[in-house]
N, C-alpha and C positions, 0 to 999 in steps of 0.2 A: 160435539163435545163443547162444552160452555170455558169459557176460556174467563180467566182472572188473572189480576192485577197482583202483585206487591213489592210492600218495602222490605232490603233485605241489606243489610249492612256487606260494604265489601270486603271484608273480612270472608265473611261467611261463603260469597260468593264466589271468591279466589280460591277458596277452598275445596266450593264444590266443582269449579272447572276442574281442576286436574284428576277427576273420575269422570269427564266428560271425551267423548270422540273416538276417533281409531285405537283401535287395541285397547280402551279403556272399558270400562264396566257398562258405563250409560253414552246413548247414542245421540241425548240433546239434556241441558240442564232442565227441561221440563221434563224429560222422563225421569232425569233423579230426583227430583221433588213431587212427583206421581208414585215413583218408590216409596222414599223414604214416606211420605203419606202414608201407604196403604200399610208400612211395617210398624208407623207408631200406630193407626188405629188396630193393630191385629193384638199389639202388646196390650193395651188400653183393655182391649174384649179378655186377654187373660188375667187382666187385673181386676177387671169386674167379674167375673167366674172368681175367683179365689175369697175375693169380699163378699160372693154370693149375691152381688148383683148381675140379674137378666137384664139384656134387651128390649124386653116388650113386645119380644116378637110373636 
């Protein structure tokens, strides 16, 4: 799996620890930003369907 880098204000990051660990939702903050990834591109494919843009597939 190809790993990357970024900047992220600690605001933001603060934020997303506390859905991170035991008994929380995500089991490392790379998996919620591997989530929340994969939910804004799924919303993005229903925006493009609605606008009547394809993929290309």
């Amino acid at each position: 799996m190809p790993k990357i880098s970024l900047d992220m204000p600690n605001e933001l990051l603060d934020d997303l620890k506390l859905h991170v660990g035991d008994e929380h939702k995500f089991v490392s903050v790379a998996d919620a930003i591997r989530t929340a990834c994969r939910k804004m591109l799924d919303q993005l494919d229903e925006v493009d369907l609605r606008h009547g843009r394809t993929k290309g597939e």
